[in-house]
N, C-alpha and C positions, 0 to 999 in steps of 0.2 A: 504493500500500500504506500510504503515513502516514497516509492518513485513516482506517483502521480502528485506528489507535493508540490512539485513545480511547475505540475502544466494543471495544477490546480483551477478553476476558476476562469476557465476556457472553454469548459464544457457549458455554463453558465453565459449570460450575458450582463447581469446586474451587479449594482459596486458591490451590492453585500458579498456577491460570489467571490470577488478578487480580496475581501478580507480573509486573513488569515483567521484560527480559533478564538485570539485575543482580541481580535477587533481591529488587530494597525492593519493598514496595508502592507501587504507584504511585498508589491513592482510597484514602488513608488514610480519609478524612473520610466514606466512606458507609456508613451504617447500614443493617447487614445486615440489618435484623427483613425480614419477606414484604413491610410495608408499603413499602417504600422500591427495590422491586428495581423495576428500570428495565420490566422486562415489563409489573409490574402497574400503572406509574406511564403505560407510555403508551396500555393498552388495557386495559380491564374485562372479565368475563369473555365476555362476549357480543361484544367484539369494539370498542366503543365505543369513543372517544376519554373518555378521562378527565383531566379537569384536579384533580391532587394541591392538598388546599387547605393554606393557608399553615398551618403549626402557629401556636397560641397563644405568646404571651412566657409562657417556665414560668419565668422567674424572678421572684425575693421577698427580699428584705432582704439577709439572708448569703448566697443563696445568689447574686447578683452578681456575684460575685471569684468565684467557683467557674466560673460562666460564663462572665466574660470570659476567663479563661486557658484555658478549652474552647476560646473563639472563635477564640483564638490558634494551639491547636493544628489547627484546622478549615483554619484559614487558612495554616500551615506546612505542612501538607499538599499542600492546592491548589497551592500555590506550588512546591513538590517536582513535582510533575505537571506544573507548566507550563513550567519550568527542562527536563524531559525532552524535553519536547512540540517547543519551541522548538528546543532542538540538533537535535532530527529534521528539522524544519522545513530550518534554516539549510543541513545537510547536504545536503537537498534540492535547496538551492538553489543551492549550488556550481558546478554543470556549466552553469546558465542563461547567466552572461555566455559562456564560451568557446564554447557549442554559439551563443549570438547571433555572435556573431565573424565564426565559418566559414559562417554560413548565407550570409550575401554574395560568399561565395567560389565560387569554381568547384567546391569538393569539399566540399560541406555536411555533415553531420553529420545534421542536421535544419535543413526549410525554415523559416522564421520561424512559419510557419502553424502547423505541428507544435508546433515550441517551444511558442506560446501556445496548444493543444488542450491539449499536455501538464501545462503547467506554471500551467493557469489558475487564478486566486485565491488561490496560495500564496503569492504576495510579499505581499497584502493580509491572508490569514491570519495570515501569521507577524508583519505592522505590527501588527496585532491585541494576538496577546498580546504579543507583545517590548513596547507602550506600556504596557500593561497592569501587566507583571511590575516593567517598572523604574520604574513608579509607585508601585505595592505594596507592592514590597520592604524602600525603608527604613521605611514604617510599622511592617512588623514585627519589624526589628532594634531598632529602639528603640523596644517596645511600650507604652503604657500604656492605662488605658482608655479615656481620650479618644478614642483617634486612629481616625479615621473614614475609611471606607473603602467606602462605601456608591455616592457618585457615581461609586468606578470601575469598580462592578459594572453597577450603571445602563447605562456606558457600554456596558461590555461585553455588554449581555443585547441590548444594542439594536441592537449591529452581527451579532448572529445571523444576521441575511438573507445575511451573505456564505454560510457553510456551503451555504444553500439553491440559491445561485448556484453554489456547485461542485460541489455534487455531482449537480446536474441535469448537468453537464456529466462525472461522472466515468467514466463509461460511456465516452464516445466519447475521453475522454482514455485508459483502460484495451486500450480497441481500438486506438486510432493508438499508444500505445507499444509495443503486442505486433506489428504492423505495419512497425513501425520495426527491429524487434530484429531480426526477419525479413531485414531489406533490408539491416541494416547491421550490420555486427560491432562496430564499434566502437561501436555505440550499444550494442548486446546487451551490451559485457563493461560498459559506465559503469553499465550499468541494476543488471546483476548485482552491483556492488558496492552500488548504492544500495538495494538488496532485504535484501545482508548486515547494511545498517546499521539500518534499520528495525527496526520488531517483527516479531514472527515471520510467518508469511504467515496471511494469511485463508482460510479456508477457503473461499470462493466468492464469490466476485468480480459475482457476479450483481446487474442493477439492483435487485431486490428487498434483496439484503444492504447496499447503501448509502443505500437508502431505512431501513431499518432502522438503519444507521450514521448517519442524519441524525435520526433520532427518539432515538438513545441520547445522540450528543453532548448536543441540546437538554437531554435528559433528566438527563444528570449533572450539567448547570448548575442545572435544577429540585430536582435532590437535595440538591445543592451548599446550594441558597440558604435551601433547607427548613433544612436542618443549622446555616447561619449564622445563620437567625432564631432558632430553636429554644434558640443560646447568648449573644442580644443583647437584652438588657434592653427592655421597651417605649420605656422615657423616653429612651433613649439614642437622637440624633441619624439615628443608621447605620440605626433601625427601619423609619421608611416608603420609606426611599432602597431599602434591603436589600427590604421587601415591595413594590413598586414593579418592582423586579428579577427577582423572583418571579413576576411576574405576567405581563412582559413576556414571560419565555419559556416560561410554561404556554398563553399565545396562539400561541406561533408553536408552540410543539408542536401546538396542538390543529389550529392550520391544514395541517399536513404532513399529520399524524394523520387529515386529513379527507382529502387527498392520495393519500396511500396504503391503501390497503382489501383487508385479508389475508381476506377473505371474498369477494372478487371471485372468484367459482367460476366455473367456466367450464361451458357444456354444448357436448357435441361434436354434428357434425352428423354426419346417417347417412355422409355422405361423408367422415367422419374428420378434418373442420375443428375446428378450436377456435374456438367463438364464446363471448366473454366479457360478461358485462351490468356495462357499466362506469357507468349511472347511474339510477336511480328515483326515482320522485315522484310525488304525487297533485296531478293538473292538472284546472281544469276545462277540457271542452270546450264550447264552442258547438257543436250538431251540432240542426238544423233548427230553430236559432233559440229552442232554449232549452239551456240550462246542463247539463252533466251532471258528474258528478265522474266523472275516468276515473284508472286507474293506469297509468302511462307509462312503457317498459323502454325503453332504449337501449342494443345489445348493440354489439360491435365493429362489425357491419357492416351493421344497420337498426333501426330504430325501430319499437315496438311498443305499440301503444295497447288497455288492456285493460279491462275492470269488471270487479268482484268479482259473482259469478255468487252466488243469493241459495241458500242450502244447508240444509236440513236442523237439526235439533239436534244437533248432533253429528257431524255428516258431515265431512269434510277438507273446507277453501274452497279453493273453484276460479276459476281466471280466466278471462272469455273472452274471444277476439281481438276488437277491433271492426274494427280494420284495422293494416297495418302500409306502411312505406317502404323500401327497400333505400336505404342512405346514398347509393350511387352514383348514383340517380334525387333524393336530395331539395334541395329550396332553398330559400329562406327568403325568401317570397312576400314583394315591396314596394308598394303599394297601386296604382302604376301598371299594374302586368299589369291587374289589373281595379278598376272603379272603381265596379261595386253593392257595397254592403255589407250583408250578410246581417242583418236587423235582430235584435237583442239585446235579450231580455229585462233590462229594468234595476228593481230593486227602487226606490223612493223611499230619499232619503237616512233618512226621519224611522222609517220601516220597520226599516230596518238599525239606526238606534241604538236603537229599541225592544227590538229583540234586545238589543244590550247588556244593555240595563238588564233584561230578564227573564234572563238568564245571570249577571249581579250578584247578584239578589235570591234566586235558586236557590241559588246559593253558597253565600250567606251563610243560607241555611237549612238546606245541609246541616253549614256548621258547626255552628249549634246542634244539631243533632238529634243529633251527633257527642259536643257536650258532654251533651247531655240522660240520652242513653243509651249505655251505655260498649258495649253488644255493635251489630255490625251490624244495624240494624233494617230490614225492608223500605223504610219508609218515606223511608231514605238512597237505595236501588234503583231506587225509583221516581223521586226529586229528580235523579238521576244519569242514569235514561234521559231526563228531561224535559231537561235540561241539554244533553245529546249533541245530541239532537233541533233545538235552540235552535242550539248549537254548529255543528253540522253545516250547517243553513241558512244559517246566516252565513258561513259558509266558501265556500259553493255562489257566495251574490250577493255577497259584498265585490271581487275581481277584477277591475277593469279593465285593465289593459293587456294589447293586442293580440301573441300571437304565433302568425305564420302560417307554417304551413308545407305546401309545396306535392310533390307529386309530377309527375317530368317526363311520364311516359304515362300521367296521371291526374287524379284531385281535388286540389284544397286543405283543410286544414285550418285551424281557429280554436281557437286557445288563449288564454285570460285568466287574465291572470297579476297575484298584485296588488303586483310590485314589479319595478322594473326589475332587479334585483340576479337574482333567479330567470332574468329571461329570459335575461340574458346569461349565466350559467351556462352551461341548455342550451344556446344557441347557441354557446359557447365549444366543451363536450365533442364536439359532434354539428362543427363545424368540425377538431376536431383529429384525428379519424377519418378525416376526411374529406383528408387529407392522404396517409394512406396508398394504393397501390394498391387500389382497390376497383373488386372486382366487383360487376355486379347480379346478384342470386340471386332467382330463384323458387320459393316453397315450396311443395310438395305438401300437400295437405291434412292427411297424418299429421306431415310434419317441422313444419306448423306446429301441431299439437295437441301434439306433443313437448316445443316449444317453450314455447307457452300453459303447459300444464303444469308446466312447468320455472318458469317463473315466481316460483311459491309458496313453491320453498324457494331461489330465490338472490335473492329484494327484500332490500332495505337499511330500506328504511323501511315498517314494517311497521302502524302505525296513523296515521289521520288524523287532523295535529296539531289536536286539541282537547284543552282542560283534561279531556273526564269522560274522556281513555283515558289520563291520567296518574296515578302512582301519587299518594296522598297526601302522603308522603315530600316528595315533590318540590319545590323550590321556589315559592309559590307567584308569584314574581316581584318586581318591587318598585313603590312606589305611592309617585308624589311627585315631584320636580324631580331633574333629570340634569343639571348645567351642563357643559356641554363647551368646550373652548377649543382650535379647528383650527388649528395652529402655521403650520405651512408643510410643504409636500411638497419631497424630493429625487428625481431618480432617471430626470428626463424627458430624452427622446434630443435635440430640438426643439425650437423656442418655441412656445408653443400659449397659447390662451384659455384658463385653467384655473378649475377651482370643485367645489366637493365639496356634498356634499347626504348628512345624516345619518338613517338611519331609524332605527326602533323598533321591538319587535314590539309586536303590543295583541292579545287576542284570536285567536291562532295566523296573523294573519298579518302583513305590516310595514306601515309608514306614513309616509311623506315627512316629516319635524319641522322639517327644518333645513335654509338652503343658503347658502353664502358665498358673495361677492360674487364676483365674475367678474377674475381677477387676466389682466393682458393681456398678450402677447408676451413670456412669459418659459421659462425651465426651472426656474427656482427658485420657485415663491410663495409670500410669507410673508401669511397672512392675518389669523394672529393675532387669528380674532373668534373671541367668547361667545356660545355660545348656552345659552339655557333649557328645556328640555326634559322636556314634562309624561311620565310613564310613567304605565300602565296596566296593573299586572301583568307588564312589562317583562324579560325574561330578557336582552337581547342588545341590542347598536349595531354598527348597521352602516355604514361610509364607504364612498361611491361617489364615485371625482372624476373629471369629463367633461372634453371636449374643447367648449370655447362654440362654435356653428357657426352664423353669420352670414349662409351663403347662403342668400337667399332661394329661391331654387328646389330646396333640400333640403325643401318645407314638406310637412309628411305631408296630405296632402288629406283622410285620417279624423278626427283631431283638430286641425287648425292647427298643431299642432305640429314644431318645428325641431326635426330628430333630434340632438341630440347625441352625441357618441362617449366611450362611458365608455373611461375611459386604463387604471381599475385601480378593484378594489372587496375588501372584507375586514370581515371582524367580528370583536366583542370579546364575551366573556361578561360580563354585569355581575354578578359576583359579589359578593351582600347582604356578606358579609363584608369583602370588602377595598375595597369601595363606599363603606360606609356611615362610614367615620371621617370624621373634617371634614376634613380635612386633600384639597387637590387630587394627582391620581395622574397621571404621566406614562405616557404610552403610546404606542407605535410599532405602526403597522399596515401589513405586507409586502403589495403588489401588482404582482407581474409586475413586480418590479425597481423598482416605484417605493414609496416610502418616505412614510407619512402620520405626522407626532407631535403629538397632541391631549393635553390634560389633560384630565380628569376630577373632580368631586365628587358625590354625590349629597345634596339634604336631604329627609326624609322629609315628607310631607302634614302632618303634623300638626304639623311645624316651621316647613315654608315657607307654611303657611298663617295665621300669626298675625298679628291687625292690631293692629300696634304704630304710635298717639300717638306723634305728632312732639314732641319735646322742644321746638325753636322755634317759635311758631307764625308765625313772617313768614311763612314759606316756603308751598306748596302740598300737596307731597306728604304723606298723615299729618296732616290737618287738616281738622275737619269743614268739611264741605261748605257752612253758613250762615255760619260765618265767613269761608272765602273769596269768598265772594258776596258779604256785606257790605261787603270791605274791596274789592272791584272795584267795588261799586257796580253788579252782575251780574246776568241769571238765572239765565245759567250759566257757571261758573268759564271764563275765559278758555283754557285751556290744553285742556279740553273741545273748546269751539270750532275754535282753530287744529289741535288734532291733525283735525279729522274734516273742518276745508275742504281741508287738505293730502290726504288720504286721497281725498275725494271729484273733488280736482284732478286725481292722478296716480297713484292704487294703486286704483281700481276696479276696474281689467281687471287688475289683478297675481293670476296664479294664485296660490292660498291666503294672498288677504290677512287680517290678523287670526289666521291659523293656523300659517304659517311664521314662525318666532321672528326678530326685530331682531338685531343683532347686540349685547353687553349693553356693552359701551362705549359705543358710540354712545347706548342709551338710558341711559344714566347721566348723560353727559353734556348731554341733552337735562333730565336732571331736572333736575338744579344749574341749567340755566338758569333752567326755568320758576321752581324755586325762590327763586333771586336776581332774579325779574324783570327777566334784563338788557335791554337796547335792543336786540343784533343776535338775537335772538331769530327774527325770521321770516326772515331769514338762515339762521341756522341750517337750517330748517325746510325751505327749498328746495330746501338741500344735502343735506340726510341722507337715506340710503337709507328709501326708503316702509317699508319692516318695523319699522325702527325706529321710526318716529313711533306705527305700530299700537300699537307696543310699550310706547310708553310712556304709552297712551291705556290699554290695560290697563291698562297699573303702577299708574298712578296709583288708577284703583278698586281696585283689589285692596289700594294700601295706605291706604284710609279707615279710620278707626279706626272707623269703623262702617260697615257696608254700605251703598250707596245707599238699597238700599230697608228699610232700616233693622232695628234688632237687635229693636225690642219687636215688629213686624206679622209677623215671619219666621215663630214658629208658627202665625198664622192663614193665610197665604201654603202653607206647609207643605198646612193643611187644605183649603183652597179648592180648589187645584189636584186634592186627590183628590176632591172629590164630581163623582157620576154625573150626575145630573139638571144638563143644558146651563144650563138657567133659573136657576136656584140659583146655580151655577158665577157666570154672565155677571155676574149682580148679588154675588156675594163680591168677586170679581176687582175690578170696577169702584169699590166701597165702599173696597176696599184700596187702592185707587191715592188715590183722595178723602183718605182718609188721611195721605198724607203730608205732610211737611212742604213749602213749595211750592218753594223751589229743589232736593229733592231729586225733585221728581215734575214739574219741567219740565224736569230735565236726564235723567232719565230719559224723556223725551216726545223731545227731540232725539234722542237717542243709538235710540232706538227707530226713529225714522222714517229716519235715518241708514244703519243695518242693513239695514232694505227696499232702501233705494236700492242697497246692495252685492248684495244677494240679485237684485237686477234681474238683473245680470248674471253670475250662476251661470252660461251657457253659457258664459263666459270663462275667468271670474275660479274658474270650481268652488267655488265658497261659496254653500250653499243657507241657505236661514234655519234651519233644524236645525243646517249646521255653526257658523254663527253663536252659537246659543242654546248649543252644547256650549261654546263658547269665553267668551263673557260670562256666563252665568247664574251659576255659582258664583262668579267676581268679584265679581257686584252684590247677591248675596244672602247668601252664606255669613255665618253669625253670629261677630262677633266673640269673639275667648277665650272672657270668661265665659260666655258663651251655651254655647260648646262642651262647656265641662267640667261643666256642670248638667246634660248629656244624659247622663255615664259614660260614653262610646264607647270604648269598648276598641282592637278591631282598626282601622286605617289604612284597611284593605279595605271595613270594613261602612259608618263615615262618609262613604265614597266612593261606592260602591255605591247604598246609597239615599238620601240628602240630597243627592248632586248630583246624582243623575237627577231627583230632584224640582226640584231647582235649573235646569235644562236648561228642565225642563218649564212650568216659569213663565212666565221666558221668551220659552218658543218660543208660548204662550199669546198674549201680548200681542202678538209678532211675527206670527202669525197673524190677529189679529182686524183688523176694518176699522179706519180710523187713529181716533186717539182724541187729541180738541183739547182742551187745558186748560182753557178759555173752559166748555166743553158739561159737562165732569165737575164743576166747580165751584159749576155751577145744581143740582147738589145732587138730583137726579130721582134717587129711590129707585129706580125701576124703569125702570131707562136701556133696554134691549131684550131679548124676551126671546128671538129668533130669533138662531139662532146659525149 
């Protein structure tokens, strides 16, 4: 019963309800307006998960002091509720030691088992705030404005996951004490007084009421924190510690909030079963070897795979079955039952980025058309079906990974999925079903058109995520550099291989960015790398951290690939607002009891894209390219070199070399070497992880103070790559290469033939010369500052959009064409070939 103490008075709507026994209020501190009431804060009206965003600092000169004595009182509040909270608590805990006593005795009370059903997570609770409180406390007997208070809300938003840990369990602790009361009188009358002592009783006790009980606590910390920023100065220290706090547990709210689903309708069967649709999604399948988009129900006790049935103007959409599994027949096909693989239409890499970049340039013409003309114009209608169309195709081919799922008196089926994070999902939901008694059910043609039918109005997810079926409103994402910094996980039962791998979303669906290094035999790992992380219109990060599995005879015989076992996986919203300050954001991300804390900053494109001139010129980095050629006495900078003999020695066959980020220490620290020229330099080099060497083979173009291929050719570059006629094209391209200056067009001639040789092994390594050209073109081309700001590029988006697709296309230009020798382009032949 202590745990509904707190979401006390919620179930109610009247002041009397929100009094505690005594009569005080016990949330002085929340603001009653609609905006803040815990319903609306954890669900929207459709039902959604809603993450409440941080209020603005509303204070200004005098009004300061006004604020901070608000903060004060925010804060004597809290502190009055948690002084409550606690004595409830403590009271609770009273009867733990003597019922441990007796349990070893011949005349238990309760068995130790009981005791810890009963009484589980309350001694860690009550650790909780009692640190908490008597941290607090004397800040606010001898208040002043200084005094900061920010890292112990920090603390406390972070150790949230316990609540999640109890009251997953308060169910079966609510059954074994009623169990117990049963059996034993002398527990019945201890309980009876500890019922007196608490708040009043709950009105239902049902797992849904403390699901509900778990989103309100969250949520009054969320209200709590809103109310705290709302009276704390920006400049004041407490600000990003306090929004940091905020943020943390508008995360874990939203992951319960995704938990629990008050919309999970149920439909009954003719035979008066209650079957519930506890997951949907639009999956593609492979079904005779080509791709289909299907919508996928999974009810309590089978699996149902359907298409949207093409209707009318106007008519209700309908679904229909393609087929379905009773749970109790399915399994989750491992390549060894059979070893044909049904062949799979695969689009070309270069296909699929093209889609990009025509869904970019759509984009950004329905913004103008948006600016142009203030009323809807067809001509938006038409950009928007064309868009979807783009959209939707890309959605169909982006997908690879494999999830198979088999029926025991039947077929197998093929699902592609494009992130490991999806597949284990459904296998998680469709396995925790599967734990229950289940029968297999056969459906008659009508229970299964019932069914079908039904369909339509209990999905969850109701369009396919693409940009054109979002509203405008909407975020359009964020466009620029994510830096992350993966701390360390707590929370493993074992010692295990650990390593996390960060994705992103791009275009409605995720993407592999990131993965640390492999931390060995432990429960704890602290990993403590940086990563760099390009977004794409970016709403979301996701952590997956696996289990490294070494045996070779786990090897998947469809891809080569070593299955690993994901431990735990979770996402964060990256909210433009509390993203975008400079300032790094702590964060805790809850996984089935294990515990991931990363940092965060984001800097936008048009920050992190400036080529800022080295103050020193010793050094390398930020130093035109003829000057360090001259002072090596080079063709090509040294640093050049050694990054791409390393790369070509030992990160050829490394999946997503060049595209999985270094970790940013290590490449820092590889800078300052090359920089100071030290002696243990190919030392270094041996040692350091391959990604980072990539990485700082990057860096280092990206930070030339002028492009390789330089600032004045870049608009003819620009034009060459769009003309039509091949002939034309072949002889611009080539004249432009002639062009440059000769250490920047032999070090571009290495770095080119380099590339191929990674592209060799695309069956490996998965880096075709398109993902290549997506990763180095706008390094080696983008114009520095000036250049940029003589264009007026407004949006982030639209410089992105199309100057680096044109950037891409360069590029992948010269990467495509047969090899091209300094010696041959120098003899100066106007008309080098005109067959292309």
């Amino acid at each position: 019963e202590y745990f509904n103490y707190n979401t006390d008075g919620y179930e109610g709507d009247t002041a009397e309800d929100r009094k505690s026994q005594d009569g005080s209020e016990t949330m002085p501190f929340i603001d009653e307006s609609p905006t803040m009431s815990p319903h609306l804060c954890a669900r929207g009206q459709d039902g959604e998960a809603v993450s409440p965003t941080p209020p603005e600092g509303l204070l200004s000169g005098g009004d300061t002091e006004k604020g901070l004595e608000m903060k004060k009182l925010v804060l004597s509040g809290f502190l009055a509720s948690e002084e409550i909270y606690i004595n409830q608590l403590e009271a609770l805990l009273l009867p733990v030691k003597p019922f441990k006593a007796t349990a070893t005795t011949s005349k238990p009370v309760l068995t130790m088992e009981q005791i810890e059903t009963i009484f589980f997570m309350i001694q860690d609770i009550f650790v909780i705030h009692k640190e908490f409180y008597d941290a607090i406390s004397p800040n606010i007997q001898q208040w002043d404005e200084k005094v900061t208070v920010g890292h112990l809300f920090q603390k406390l938003a972070s150790q949230l996951g316990v609540y999640k840990a109890f009251v997953d369990n308060y169910k079966v602790a609510v059954e074994t004490a009623e169990k117990c009361s049963l059996a034993n009188s002398q527990f019945q009358k201890i309980s009876e007084n500890l019922k007196v002592k608490g708040p009043k009783e709950s009105k239902d006790c049902t797992t849904t009421a403390t699901m509900e009980g778990k989103t309100q606590v969250c949520c009054l910390f969320v209200l709590f924190f809103q109310d705290l920023l709302k009276h704390t100065p920006k400049d004041h220290p407490d600000f990003p510690l306090l929004q940091d706090a905020l943020r943390i547990s508008q995360n874990f709210l939203s992951s319960i909030n995704e938990e629990i689903d008050p919309r999970r309708t149920a439909v009954t069967t003719p035979k008066g079963e209650v079957r519930q649709l506890v997951k949907d999604g639009f999956l593609v399948e492979v079904s005779e070897g080509t791709r289909k988009l299907r919508h996928v129900f999974l009810f309590t006790d089978l699996l149902l795979c359907a298409k949207m049935k093409k209707t009318a103007v106007g008519r209700h959409q309908q679904y229909e079955c393609k087929w379905y599994i009773p749970l109790a027949d399915l399994s989750f096909q491992t390549l060894d039952d059979s070893d044909s693989l049904p062949h799979i239409q695969t689009l070309p890499e270069h296909e699929i980025e093209e889609m990009k970049i025509k869904i970019s340039s759509i984009k950004s013409e329905i913004q103008k058309e948006k600016k142009a003309q203030k009323s809807q114009s067809r001509n938006v209608d038409r950009l928007r079906k064309k868009m979807n169309e783009q959209e939707s195709c890309l959605l169909l081919h982006s997908p690879t990974i494999p999830f198979r799922i088999h029926n025991k008196h039947g077929k197998s089926y093929l699902f592609l999925l494009s992130s490991d994070y999806e597949r284990s999902e459904w296998r998680e939901s469709i396995q925790k079903l599967q734990k229950k008694d289940l029968q297999a059910c056969v459906l008659s043609s009508v229970e299964l058109q019932v069914l079908t039918g039904s369909c339509f109005k209990l999905r969850t997810v109701h369009n396919i995520p693409v940009t054109s079926n979002k509203d405008d409103e909407e975020s359009p994402g964020l466009y620029g550099f994510l830096h992350v910094i993966v701390h360390k996980a707590t929370g493993f039962k074992e010692s295990a291989n650990l390593y996390c791998t960060l994705e992103v979303d791009s275009f409605g669906y995720f993407v592999s960015k990131a993965i640390t290094r492999v931390f060995r035999d432990t429960t704890e790992p602290q990993w403590n790398e940086e990563f760099e992380i390009e977004l794409e219109g970016s709403q979301c990060l996701r952590i997956l951290c696996y289990e490294k599995c070494y045996d070779k005879s786990k090897l998947n015989k469809d891809d080569n690939e070593i299955v690993d076992k994901i431990m735990g996986k979770g996402q964060v919203q990256l909210d433009p607002q509390t993203v975008q300050s400079k300032n790094w954001h702590m964060d805790v991300i809850e996984m089935n009891g294990i515990k991931v804390e990363f940092s965060m900053k984001f800097t936008s494109r048009d920050l992190s894209l400036k080529r800022t001139p080295s103050k020193k010129q010793s050094g390398v980095f930020g130093v035109k390219i003829s000057v360090v050629t001259k002072r090596e006495r080079s063709k090509v900078p040294y640093i050049v070199r050694q990054c791409i003999e390393e790369v070509e020695k030992r990160g050829i066959d490394e999946v997503g070399i060049y595209r999985i980020s270094g970790v940013a220490t290590d490449i820092q620290a590889l800078k300052a070497a090359f920089d100071a020229n030290t002696k243990d330099i190919l030392m270094m080099l041996s040692d350091m992880d391959i990604n980072a060497i990539a990485g700082t083979l990057k860096l280092y173009f990206r930070e030339l103070p002028e492009p390789l291929l330089t600032d004045r050719l870049y608009p003819a570059f620009m034009e060459g790559i769009a003309l039509s006629d091949p002939a034309a094209k072949e002889n611009c391209m080539m004249h432009l290469l002639r062009s440059l200056p000769d250490p920047n067009l032999i070090t571009f001639l290495t770095l080119l033939e380099h590339l191929k040789r990674v592209a060799e092994k695309e069956p490996v390594n998965k880096m075709s010369l398109h993902n290549l050209a997506t990763v180095f073109g706008p390094t080696l081309l983008r114009p520095s500052e000036s250049e940029i700001s003589k264009a007026h590029i407004t949006l982030a988006s639209d410089i992105w959009s199309h100057d680096v697709m044109a950037q891409v296309q360069v590029l992948l230009y010269y990467l495509q064409h047969p090899p091209i020798s300094f010696a041959e382009l120098k003899k100066n032949t106007l008309y080098f070939s005109t067959d292309v």
